[in-house]
C-alpha positions, 0 to 999 in steps of 0.5 A: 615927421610931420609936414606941418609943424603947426597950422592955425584953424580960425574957426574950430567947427565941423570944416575946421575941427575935421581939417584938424581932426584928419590931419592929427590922426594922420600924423601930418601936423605937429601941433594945432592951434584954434581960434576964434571968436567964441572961448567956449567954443575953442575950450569945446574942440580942446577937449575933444582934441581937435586943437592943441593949444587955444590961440590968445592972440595973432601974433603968438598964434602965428609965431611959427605957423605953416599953415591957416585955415580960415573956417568961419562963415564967408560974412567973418572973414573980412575982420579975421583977415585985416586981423591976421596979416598985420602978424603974418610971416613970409612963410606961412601959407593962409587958406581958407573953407568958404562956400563962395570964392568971389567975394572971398577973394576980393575980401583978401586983395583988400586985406593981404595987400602985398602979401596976397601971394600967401593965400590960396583960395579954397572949398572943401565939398564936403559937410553936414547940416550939424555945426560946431566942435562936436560934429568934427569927423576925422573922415569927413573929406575922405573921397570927397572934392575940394577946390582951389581957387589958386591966384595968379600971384600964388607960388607952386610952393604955396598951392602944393602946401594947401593941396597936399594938406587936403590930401593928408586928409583923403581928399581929392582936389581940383581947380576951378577959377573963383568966377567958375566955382560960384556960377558951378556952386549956386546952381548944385550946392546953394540953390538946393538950400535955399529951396529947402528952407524955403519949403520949411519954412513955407510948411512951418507957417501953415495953420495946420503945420503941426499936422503937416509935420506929423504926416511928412515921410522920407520924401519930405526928411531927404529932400529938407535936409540940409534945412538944419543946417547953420542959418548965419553961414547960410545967410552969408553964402546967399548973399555972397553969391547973390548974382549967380544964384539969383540967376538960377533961381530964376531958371528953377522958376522957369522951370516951375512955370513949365511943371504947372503948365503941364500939371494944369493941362493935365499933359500925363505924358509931359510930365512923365517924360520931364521925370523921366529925363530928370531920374535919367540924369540923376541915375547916370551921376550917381553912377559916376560917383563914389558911396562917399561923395555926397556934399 
């Protein structure tokens, strides 16, 4: 029998139409019902099965519900919540997919009220620069991290429900408070982003971008890869988490800093043992790693 009778994803794109996704082909939710802001979108993870039935209304979508995920932008989720909690009944466990958990949190006190018990924050490591329906895998969070962000009002009861979903879907998960979690995610997971667009973009308006383009290798597709991905979602993580990465992107300007000065001064020995430091460090945590864990 499955453990959840029916869950509610808003937002049926690539974190919520996995979510759904894994846990249909794991037989842990009996029936899925999407929403969200856009019919055509919904009527998409319809056909590709990664909902049910397509929710009309809060109010029925909730009717029976065990558990909801959010999995819209961080920037959507202030509307959706004051939407939602007016219809939501004691037993239904609300959580959610956001990048950024300060803000989401905030945005929560102010929604649920009295009702802030039945959400539990958290956020899925795990991803691809490709959005929408159509880039739902029922693998996506096999092996990767998620994180909890659990409020001191949450229940036992309602942290294990939104655990023992991500684990259903192969995930491993872990707990950090909401503070802890941006000052950790601006400097490995939203700093690199914001680095790749800027290089991108910074190509794209060069005169001879077109050249530039037609000569860029491997180097330059790993390094810009996460460039492809959502521009809205980002735009809000960004500014969500403003403070923190604003922070680390001062350091990595530091750090640029001490890379010209070495570069101007032609100090070779300076800027191989810098390398050879920085590939040390990122050998070791690749070693620690799983294949699959990649965000």
């Amino acid at each position: 029998m499955a453990k959840l009778g029916k869950l509610v994803v808003c937002g049926v794109g690539l974190i919520g139409g996995s979510f759904a996704l894994a846990l249909k082909q794991a037989g842990y939710v009996g029936q899925v019902v999407g929403m969200g802001r856009n019919r055509s979108t919904l009527e998409a993870a319809k056909q590709l099965g990664l909902i049910d039935e397509i929710g009309g209304d809060w109010a029925s979508a909730l009717q029976g519900a065990d558990l909801v995920l959010l999995g819209m932008p961080v920037g959507q989720m202030p509307p959706v919540m004051a939407a939602l909690v007016p219809h939501l009944a004691p037993g239904t466990v609300v959580t959610d997919g956001g990048s950024t958990k300060g803000d989401v949190v905030a945005t929560a006190r102010a929604a649920f009220g009295d009702k802030i018990s039945q959400f539990v924050p958290g956020h899925p490591i795990a991803g691809a620069e490709k959005s929408g329906p159509s880039a739902a895998l029922a693998d996506l969070y096999q092996g990767r991290r998620v994180v909890l962000t659990p409020l001191a009002e949450n229940s036992p009861q309602a942290v294990a429900t939104v655990q023992s979903a991500w684990e259903a879907c192969g995930a491993q998960v872990s707990a950090l408070t909401a503070s802890g979690h941006d000052r950790v995610f601006a400097a490995v997971s939203h700093l690199p982003h914001l680095l790749a667009y800027a290089l991108v973009h910074d190509i794209a308006s060069r005169d001879n971008a077109a050249q530039l383009f037609d000569f860029a290798a491997g180097g330059f597709r790993d390094f810009t890869r996460i460039a492809s991905s959502h521009p809205e979602m980002w735009r809000d993580i960004c500014l969500a988490n403003r403070p923190a990465l604003l922070q680390e992107l001062d350091a990595y300007m530091a750090q640029l800093l001490r890379l010209r000065v070495l570069l101007a001064g032609s100090d070779g020995p300076g800027l191989e043992a810098l390398f050879d430091t920085a590939r040390t460090a990122r050998d070791a945590w690749l070693a620690g790693l799983t294949p699959s864990v990649e965000e």
